[in-house]
TIDREN-690338 format. One record per atom (N, C-alpha, C): residue in one letter; z, x, y; residue number from 1; chain. Coordinates in Angstrom, 2 decimals, decimal comma. Layout:
# residues N
SITE   type        up      east     north   seq   mol
SITE      A         Z         X         Y   NUM     A
...
***
This chain:
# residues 188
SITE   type        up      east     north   seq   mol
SITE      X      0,64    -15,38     19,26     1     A
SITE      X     -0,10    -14,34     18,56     1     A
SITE      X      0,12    -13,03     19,31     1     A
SITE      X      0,75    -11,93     18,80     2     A
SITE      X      0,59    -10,82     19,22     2     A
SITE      X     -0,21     -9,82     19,64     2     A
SITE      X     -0,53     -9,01     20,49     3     A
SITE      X     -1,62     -9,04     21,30     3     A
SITE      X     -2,26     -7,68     20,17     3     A
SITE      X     -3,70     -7,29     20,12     4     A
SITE      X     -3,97     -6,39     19,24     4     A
SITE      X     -3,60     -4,93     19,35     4     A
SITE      X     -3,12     -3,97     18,23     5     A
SITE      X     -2,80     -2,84     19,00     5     A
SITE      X     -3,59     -2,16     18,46     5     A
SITE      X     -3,96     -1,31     19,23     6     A
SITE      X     -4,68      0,09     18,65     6     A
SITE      X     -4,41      1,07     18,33     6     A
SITE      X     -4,76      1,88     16,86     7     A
SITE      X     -4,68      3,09     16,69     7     A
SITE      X     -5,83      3,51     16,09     7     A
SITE      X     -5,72      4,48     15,72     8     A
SITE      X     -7,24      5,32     15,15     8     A
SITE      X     -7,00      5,33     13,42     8     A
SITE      X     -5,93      5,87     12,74     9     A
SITE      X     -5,27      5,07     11,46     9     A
SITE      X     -3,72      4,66     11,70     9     A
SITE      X     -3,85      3,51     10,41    10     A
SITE      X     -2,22      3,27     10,17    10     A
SITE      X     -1,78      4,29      9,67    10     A
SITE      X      0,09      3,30      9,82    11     A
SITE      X      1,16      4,90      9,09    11     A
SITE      X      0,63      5,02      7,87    11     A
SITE      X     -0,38      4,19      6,88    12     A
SITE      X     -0,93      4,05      5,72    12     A
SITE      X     -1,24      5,27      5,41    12     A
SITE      X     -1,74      5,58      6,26    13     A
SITE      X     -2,94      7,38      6,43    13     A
SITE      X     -2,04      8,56      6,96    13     A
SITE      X     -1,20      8,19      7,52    14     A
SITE      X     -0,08      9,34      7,95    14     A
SITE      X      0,19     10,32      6,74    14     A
SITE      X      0,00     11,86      7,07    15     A
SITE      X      0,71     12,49      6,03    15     A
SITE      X      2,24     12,56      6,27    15     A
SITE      X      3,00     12,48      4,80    16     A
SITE      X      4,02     12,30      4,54    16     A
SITE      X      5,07     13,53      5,57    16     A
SITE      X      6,25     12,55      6,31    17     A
SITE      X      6,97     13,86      6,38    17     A
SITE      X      6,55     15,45      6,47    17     A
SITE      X      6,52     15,97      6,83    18     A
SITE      X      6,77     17,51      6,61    18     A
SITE      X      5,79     18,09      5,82    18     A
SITE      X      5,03     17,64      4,80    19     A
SITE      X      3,58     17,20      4,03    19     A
SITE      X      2,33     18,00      5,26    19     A
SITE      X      2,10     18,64      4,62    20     A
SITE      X      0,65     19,59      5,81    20     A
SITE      X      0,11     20,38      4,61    20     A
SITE      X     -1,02     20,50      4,88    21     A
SITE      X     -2,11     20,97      4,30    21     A
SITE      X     -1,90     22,59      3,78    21     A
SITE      X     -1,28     22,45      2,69    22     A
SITE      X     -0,48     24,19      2,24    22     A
SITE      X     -1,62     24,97      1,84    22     A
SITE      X     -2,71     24,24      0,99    23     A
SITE      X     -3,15     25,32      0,24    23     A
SITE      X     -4,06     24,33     -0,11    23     A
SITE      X     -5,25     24,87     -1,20    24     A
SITE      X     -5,48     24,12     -2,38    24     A
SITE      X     -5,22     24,33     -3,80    24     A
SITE      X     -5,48     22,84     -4,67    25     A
SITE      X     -4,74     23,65     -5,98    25     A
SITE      X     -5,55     22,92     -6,50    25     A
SITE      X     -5,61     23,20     -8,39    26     A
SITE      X     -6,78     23,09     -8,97    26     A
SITE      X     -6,06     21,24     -9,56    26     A
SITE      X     -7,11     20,38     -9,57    27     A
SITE      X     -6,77     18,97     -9,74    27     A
SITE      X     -7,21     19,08    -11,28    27     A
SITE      X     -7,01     18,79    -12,58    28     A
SITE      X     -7,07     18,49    -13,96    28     A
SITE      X     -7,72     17,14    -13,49    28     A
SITE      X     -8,27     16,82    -14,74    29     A
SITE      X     -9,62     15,49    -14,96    29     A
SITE      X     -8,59     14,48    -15,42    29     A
SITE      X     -8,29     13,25    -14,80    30     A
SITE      X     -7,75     12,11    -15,26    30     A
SITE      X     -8,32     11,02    -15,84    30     A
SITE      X     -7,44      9,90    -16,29    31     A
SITE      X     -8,43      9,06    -16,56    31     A
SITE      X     -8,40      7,85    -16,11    31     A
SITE      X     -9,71      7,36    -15,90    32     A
SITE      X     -9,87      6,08    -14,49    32     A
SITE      X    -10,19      4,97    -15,02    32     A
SITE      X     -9,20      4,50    -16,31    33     A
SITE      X     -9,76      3,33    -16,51    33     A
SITE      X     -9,12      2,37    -15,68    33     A
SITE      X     -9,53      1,48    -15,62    34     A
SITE      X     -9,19      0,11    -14,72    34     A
SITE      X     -7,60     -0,40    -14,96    34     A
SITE      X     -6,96     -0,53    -14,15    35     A
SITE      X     -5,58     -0,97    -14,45    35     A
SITE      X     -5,33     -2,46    -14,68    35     A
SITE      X     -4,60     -2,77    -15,62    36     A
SITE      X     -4,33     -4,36    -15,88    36     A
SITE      X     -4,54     -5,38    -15,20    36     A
SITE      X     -4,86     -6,54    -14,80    37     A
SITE      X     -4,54     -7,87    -14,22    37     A
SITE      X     -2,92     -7,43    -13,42    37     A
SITE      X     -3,20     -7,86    -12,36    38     A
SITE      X     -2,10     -7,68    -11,45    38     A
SITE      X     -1,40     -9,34    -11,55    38     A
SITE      X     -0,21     -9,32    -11,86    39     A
SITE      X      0,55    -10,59    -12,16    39     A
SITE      X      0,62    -11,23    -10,78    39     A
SITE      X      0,45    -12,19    -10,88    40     A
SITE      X      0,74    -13,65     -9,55    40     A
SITE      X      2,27    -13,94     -9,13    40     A
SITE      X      2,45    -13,45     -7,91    41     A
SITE      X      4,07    -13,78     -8,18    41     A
SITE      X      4,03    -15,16     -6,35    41     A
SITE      X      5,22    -15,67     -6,43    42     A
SITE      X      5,69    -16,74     -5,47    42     A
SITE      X      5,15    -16,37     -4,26    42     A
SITE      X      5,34    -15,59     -3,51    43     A
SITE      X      5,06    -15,22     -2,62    43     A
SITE      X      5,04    -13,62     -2,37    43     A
SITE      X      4,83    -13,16     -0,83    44     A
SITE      X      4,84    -11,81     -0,54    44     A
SITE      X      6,15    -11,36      0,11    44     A
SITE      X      6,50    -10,70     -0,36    45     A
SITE      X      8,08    -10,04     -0,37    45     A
SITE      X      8,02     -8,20      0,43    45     A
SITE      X      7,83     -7,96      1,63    46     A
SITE      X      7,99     -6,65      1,90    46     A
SITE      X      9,09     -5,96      1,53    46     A
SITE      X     10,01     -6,85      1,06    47     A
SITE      X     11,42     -5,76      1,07    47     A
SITE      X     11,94     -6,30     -0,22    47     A
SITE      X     10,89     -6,76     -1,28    48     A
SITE      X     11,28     -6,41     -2,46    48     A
SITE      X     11,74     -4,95     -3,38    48     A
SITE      X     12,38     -4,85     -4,38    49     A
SITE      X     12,73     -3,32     -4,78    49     A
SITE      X     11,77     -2,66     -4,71    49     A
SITE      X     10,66     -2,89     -5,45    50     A
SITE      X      9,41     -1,94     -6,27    50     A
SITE      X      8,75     -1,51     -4,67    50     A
SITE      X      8,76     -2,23     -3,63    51     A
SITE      X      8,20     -2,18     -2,69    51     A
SITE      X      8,59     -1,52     -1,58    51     A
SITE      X      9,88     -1,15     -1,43    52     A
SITE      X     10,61     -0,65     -1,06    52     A
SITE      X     10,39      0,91     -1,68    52     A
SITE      X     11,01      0,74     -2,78    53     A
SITE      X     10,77      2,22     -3,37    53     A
SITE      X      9,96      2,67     -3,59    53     A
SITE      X      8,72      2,25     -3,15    54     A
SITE      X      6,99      2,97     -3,13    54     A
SITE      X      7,14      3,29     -1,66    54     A
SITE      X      7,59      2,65     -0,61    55     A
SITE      X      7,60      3,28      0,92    55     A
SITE      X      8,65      4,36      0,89    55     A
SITE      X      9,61      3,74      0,48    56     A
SITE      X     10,98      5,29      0,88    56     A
SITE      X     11,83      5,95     -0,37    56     A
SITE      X     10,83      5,49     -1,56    57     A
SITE      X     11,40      6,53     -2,39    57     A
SITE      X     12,74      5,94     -3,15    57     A
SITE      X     13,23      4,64     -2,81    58     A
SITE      X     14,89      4,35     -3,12    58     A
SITE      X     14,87      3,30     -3,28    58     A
SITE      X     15,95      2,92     -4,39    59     A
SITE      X     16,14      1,28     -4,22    59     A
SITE      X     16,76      0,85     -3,49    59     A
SITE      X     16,79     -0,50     -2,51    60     A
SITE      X     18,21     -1,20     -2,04    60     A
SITE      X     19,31     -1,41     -2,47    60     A
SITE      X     20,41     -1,34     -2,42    61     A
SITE      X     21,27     -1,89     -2,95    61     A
SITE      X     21,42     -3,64     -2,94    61     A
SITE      X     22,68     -3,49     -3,40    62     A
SITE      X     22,64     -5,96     -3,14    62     A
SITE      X     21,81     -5,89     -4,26    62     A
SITE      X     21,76     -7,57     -4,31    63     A
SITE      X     20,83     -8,46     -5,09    63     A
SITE      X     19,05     -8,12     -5,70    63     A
SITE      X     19,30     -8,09     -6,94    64     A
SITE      X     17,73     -7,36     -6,81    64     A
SITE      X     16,75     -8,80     -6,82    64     A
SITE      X     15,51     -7,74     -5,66    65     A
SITE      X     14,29     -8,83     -5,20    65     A
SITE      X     13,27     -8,29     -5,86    65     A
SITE      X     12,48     -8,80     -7,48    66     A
SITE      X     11,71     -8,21     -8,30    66     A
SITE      X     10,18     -8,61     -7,21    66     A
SITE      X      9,73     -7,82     -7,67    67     A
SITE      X      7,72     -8,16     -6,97    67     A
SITE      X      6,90     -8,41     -8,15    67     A
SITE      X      5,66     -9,02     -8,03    68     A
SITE      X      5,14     -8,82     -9,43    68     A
SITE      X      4,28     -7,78     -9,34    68     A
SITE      X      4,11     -7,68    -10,76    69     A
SITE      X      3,84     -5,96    -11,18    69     A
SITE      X      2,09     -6,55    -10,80    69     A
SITE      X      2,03     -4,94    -10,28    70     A
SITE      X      0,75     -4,44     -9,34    70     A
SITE      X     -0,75     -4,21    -10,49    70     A
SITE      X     -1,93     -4,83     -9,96    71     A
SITE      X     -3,03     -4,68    -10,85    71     A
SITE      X     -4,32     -4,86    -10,22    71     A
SITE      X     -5,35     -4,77    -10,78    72     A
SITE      X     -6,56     -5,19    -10,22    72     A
SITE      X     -6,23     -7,00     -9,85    72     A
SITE      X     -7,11     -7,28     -9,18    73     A
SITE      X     -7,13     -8,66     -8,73    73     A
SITE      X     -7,92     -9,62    -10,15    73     A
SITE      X     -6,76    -10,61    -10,02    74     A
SITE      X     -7,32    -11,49    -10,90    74     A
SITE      X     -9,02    -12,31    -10,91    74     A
SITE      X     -9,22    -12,53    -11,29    75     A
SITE      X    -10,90    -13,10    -11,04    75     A
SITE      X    -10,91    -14,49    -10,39    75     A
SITE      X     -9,44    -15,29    -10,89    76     A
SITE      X     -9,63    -16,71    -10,75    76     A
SITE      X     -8,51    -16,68     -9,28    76     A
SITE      X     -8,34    -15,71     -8,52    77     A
SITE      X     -7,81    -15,56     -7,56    77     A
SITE      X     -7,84    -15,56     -6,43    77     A
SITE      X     -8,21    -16,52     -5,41    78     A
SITE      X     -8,58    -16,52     -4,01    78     A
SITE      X     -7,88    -16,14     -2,72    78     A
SITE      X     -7,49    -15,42     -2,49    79     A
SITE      X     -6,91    -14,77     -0,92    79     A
SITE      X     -7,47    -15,31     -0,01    79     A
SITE      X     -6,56    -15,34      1,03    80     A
SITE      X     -6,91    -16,14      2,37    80     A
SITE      X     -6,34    -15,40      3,03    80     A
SITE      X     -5,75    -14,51      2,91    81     A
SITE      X     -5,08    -13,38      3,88    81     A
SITE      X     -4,15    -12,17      3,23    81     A
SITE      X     -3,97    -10,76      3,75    82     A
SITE      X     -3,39     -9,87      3,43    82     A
SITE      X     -2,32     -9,41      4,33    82     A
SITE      X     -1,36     -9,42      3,12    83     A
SITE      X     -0,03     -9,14      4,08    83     A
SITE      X     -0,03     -7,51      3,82    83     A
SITE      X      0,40     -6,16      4,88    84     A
SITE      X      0,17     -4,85      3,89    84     A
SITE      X      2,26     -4,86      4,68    84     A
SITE      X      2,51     -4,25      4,02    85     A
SITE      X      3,76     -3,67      4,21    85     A
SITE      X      4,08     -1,95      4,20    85     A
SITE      X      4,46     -1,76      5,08    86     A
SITE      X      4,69     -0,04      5,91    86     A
SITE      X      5,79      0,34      6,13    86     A
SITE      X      5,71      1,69      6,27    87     A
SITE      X      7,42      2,04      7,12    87     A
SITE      X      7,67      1,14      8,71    87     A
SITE      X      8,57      1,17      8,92    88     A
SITE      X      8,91      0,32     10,18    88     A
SITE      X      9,00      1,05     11,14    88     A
SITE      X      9,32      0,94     12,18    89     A
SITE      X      9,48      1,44     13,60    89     A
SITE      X     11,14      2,28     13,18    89     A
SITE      X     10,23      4,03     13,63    90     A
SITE      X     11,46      4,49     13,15    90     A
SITE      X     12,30      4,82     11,75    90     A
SITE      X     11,56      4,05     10,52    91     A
SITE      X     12,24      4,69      9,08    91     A
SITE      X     11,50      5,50      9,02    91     A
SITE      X     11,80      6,89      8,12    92     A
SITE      X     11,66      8,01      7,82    92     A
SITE      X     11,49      7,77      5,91    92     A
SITE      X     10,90      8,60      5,51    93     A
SITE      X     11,13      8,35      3,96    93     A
SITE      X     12,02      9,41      3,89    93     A
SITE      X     13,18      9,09      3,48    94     A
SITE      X     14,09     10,00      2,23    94     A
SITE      X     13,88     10,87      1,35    94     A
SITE      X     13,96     11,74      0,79    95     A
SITE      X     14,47     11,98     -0,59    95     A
SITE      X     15,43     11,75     -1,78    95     A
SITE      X     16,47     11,23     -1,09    96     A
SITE      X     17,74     11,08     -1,34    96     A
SITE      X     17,84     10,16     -0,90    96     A
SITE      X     18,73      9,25     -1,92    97     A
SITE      X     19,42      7,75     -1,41    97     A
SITE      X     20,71      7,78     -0,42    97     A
SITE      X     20,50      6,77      0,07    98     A
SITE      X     21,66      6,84      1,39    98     A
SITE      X     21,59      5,62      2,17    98     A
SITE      X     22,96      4,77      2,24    99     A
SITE      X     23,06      3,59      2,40    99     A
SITE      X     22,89      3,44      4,31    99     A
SITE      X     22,21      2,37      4,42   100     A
SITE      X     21,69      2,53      5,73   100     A
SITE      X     20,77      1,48      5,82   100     A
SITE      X     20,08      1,04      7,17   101     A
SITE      X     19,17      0,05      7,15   101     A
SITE      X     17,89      0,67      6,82   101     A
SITE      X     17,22     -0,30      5,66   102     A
SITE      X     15,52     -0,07      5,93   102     A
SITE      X     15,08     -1,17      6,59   102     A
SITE      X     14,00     -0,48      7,19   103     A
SITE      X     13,12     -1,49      7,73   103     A
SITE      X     11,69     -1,05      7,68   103     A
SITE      X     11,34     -1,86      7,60   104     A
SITE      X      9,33     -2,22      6,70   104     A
SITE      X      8,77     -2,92      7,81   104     A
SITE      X      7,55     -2,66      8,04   105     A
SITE      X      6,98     -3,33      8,95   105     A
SITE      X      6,07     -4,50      8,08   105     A
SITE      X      5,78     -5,76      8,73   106     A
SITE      X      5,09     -6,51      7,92   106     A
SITE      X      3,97     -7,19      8,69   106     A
SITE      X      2,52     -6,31      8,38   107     A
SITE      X      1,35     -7,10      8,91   107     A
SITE      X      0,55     -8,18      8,03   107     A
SITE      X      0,40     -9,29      8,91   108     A
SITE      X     -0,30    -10,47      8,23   108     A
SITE      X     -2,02    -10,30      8,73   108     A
SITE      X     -2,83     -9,99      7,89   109     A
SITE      X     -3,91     -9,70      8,45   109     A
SITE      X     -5,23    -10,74      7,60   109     A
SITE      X     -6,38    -11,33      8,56   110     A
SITE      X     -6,71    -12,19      8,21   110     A
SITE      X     -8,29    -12,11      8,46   110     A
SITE      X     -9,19    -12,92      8,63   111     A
SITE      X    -10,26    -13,32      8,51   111     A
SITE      X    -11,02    -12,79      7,19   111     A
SITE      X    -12,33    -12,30      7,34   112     A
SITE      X    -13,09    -12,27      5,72   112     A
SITE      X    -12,91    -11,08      5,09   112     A
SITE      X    -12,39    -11,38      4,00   113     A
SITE      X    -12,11    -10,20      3,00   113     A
SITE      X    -12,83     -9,74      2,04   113     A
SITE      X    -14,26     -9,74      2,29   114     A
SITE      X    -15,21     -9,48      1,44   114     A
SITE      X    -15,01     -8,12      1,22   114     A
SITE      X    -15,30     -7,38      2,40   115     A
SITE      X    -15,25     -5,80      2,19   115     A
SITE      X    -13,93     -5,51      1,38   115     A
SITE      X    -12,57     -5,88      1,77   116     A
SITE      X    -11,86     -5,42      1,51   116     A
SITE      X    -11,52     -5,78     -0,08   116     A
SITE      X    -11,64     -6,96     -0,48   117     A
SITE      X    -12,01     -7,43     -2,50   117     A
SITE      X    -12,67     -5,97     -2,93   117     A
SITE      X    -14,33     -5,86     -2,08   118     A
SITE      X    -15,04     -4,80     -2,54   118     A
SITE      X    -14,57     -3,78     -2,76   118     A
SITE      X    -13,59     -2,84     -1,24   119     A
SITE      X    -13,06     -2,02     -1,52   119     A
SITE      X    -12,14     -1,94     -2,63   119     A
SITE      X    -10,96     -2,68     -3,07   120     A
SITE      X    -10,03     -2,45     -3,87   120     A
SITE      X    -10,73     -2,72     -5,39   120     A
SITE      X    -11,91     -3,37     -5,48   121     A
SITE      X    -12,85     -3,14     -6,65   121     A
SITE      X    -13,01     -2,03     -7,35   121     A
SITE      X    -13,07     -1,19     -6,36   122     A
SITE      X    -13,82      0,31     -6,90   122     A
SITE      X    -13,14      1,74     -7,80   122     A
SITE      X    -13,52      1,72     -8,61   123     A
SITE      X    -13,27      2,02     -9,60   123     A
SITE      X    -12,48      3,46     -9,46   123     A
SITE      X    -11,45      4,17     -9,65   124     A
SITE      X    -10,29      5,03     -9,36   124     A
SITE      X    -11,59      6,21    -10,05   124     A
SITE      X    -11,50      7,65     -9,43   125     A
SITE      X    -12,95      8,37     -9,60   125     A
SITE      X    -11,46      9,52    -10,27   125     A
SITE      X    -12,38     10,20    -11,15   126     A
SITE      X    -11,57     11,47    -11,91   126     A
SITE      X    -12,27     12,58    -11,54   126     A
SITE      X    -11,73     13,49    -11,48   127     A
SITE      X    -11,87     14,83    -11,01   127     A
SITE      X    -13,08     15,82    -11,33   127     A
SITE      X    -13,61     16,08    -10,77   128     A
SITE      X    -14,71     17,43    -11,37   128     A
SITE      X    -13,74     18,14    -12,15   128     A
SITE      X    -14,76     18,92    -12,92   129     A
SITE      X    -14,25     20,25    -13,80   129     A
SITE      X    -14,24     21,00    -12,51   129     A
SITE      X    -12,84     21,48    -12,49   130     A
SITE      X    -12,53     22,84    -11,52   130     A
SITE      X    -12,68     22,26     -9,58   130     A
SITE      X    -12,73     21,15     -9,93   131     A
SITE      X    -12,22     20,57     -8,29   131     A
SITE      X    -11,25     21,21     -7,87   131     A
SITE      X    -11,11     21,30     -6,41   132     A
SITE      X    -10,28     21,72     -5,65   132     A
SITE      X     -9,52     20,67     -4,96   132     A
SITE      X     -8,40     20,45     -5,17   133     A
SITE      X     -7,82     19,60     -4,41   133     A
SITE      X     -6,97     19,69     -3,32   133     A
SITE      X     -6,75     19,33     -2,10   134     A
SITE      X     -5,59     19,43     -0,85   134     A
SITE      X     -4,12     19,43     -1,65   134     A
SITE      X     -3,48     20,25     -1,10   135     A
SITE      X     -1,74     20,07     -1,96   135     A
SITE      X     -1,27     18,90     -0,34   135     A
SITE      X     -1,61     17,66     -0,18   136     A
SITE      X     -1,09     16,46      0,85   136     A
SITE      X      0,02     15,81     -0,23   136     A
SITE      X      0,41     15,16      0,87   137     A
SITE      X      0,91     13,48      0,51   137     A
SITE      X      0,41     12,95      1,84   137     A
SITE      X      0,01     11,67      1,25   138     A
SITE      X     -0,42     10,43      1,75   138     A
SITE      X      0,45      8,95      1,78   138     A
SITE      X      1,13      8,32      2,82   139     A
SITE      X      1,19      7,25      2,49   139     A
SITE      X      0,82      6,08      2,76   139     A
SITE      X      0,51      5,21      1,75   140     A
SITE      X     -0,20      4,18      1,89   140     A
SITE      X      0,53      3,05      1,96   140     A
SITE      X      0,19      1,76      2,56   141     A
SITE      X      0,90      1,25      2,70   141     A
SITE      X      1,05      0,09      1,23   141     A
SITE      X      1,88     -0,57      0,68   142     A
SITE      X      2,08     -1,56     -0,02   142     A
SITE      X      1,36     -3,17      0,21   142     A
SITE      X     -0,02     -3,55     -0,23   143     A
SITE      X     -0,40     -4,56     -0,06   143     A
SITE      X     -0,20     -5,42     -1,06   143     A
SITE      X     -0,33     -6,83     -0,24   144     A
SITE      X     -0,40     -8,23     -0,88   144     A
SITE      X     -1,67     -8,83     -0,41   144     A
SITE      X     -2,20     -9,69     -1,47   145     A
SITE      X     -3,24    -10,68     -1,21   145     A
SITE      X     -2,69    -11,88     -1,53   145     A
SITE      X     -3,15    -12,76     -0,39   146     A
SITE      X     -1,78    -13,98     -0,58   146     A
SITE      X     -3,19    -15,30     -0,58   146     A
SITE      X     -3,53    -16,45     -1,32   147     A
SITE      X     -3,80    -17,04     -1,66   147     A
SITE      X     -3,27    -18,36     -0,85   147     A
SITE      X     -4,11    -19,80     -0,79   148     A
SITE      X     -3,71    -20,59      0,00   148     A
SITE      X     -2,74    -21,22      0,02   148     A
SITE      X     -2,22    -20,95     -1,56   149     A
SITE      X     -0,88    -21,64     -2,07   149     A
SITE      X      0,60    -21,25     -1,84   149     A
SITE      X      0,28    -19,76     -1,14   150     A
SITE      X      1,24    -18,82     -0,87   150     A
SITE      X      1,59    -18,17     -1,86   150     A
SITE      X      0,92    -17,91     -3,25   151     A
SITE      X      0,93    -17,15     -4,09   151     A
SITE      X      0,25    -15,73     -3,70   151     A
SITE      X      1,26    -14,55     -4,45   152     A
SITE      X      0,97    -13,09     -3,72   152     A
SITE      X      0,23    -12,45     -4,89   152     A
SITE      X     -0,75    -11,39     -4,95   153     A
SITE      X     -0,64    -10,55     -5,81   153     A
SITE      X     -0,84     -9,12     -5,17   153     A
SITE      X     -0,30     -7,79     -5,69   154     A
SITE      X     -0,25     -6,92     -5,00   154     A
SITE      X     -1,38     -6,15     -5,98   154     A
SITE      X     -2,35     -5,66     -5,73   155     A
SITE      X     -3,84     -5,11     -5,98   155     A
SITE      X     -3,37     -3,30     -5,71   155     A
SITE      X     -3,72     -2,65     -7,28   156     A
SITE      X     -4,16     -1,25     -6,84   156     A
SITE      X     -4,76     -0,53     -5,81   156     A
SITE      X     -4,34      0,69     -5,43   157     A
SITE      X     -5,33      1,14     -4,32   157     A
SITE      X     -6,17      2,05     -5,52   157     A
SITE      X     -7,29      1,64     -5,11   158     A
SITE      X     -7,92      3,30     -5,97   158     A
SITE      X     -7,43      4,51     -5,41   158     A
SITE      X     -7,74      5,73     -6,09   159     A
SITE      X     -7,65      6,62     -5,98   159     A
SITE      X     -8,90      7,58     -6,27   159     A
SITE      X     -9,03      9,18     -5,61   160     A
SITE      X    -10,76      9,64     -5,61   160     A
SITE      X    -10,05     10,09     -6,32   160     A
SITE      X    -10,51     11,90     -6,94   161     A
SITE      X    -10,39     12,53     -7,63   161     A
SITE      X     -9,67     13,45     -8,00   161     A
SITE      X     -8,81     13,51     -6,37   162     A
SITE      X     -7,73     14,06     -5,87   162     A
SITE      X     -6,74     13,33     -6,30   162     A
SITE      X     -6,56     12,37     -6,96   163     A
SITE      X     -5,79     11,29     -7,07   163     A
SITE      X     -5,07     10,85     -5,46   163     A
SITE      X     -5,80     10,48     -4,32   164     A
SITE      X     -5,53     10,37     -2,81   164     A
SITE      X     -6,07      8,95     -2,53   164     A
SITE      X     -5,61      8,13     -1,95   165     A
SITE      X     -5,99      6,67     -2,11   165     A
SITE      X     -7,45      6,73     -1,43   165     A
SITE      X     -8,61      5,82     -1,95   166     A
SITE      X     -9,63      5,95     -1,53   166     A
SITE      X     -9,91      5,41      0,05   166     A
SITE      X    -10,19      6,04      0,86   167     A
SITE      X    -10,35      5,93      2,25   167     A
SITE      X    -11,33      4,37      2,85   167     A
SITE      X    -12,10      3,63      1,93   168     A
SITE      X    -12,65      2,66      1,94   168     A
SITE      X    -11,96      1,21      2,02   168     A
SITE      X    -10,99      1,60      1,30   169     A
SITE      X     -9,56      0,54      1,27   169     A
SITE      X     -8,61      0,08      3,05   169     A
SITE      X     -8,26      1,46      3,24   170     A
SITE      X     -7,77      1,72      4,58   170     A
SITE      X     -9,00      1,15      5,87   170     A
SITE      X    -10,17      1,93      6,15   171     A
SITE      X    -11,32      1,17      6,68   171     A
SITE      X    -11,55     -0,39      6,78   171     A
SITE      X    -11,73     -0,77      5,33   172     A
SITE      X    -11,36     -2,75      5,27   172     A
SITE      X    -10,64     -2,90      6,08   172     A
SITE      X     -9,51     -2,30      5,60   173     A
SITE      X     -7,86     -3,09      6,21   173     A
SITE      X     -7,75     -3,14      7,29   173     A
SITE      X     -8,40     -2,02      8,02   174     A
SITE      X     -8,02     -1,56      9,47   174     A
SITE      X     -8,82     -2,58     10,22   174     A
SITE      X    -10,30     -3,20      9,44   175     A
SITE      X    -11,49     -3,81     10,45   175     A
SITE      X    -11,01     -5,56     10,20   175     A
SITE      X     -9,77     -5,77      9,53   176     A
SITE      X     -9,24     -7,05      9,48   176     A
SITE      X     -7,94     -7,26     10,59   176     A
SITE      X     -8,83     -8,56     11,54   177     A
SITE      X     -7,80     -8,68     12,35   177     A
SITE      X     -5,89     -8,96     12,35   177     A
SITE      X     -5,12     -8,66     13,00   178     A
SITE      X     -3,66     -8,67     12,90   178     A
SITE      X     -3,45    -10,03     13,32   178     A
SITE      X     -2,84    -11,39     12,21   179     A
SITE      X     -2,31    -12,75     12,93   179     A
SITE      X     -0,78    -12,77     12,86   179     A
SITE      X     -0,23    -11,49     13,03   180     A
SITE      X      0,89    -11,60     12,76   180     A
SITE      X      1,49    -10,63     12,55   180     A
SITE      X      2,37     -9,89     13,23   181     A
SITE      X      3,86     -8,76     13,19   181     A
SITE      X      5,09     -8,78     13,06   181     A
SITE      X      5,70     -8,60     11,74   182     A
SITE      X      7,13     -8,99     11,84   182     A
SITE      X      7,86     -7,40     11,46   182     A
SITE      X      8,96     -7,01     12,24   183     A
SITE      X      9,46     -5,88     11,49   183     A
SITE      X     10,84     -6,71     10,53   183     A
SITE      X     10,55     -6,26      9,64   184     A
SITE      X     12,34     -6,89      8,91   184     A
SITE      X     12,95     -5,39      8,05   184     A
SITE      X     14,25     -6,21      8,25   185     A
SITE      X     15,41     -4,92      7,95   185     A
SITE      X     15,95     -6,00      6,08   185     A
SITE      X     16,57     -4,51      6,05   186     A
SITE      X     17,28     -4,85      4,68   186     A
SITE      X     18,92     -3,83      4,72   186     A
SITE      X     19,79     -4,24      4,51   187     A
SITE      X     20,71     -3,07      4,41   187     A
SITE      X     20,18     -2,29      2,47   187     A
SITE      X     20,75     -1,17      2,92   188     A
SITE      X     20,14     -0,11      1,95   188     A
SITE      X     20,87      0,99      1,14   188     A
***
């Protein structure tokens, strides 16, 4: 077991690249209805496409590795642990595609996931009339909830009003212990 490390947030919470606090700009009212049933797929895949190209923006090249498509958590769905997937030691997000190694970091994180069900429960919040919003990027990391069977599903993050992932999500995640660190590469 790898020994625990500390930080104050994950790269989850890191602003993006070059991403700093420009200004504010006026956020328009969205709408927060609840997103679909998140499909059940085989397992948890960090360096699947969709998953990949939510961390760095690009697809892999090679063989495509589909994920299942992302949703609220099923009801009849039990997790026993969360895998989240991140930039790795050292990838940068891109703009531009460019063949090269990625690498994703992959935390297996475990004990009770009450808070964290709760958190990803909560309902994506829409904007005041005439809110002010931060011009950020945020990135978050790509989670799985993995079930005893080793079945994955990857669960929405909410979002506040800013459309900015809700900070309650990250908190869970962070207060669930680490049973496990793997970095893996993909050529790219």
């Amino acid at each position: 077991m790898p020994p625990p490390r500390r930080r104050t947030r994950p790269p989850s919470a890191a602003l993006a690249t070059g991403a700093a606090l420009v200004g504010l700009s006026a956020c328009g009212p969205g709408p927060a209805a609840p997103p679909p049933s998140a499909e059940i797929g085989a397992t948890a895949d960090c360096l699947a496409d969709d998953v990949v190209h939510t961390l760095l923006g690009r697809v892999p090249d090679g063989p495509p590795r589909p994920a299942p498509e992302p949703g609220t958590v099923p009801e009849d769905f039990v997790p026993v642990h969360v895998v989240e997937c991140s930039l790795g030691p050292g990838e940068v997000r891109v703009l531009e595609p460019e063949t090269s190694t990625i690498r994703v970091q992959e935390i297996t994180r475990g004990g009770d996931l009450t808070s964290l069900l709760a958190a990803l429960d909560r309902p994506s919040r829409e904007a005041d009339p005439g809110q002010a919003c931060p011009a950020v990027a945020i990135l978050v990391p790509e989670l799985y909830l993995v079930d005893r069977d080793g079945r994955a599903v990857r669960p929405v993050w909410p979002r506040d009003g800013c459309r900015l992932p809700d900070e309650a999500v990250d908190d869970a995640l962070l207060a669930l212990p680490e049973v496990d660190v793997r970095d893996l590469e993909r050529r790219g």
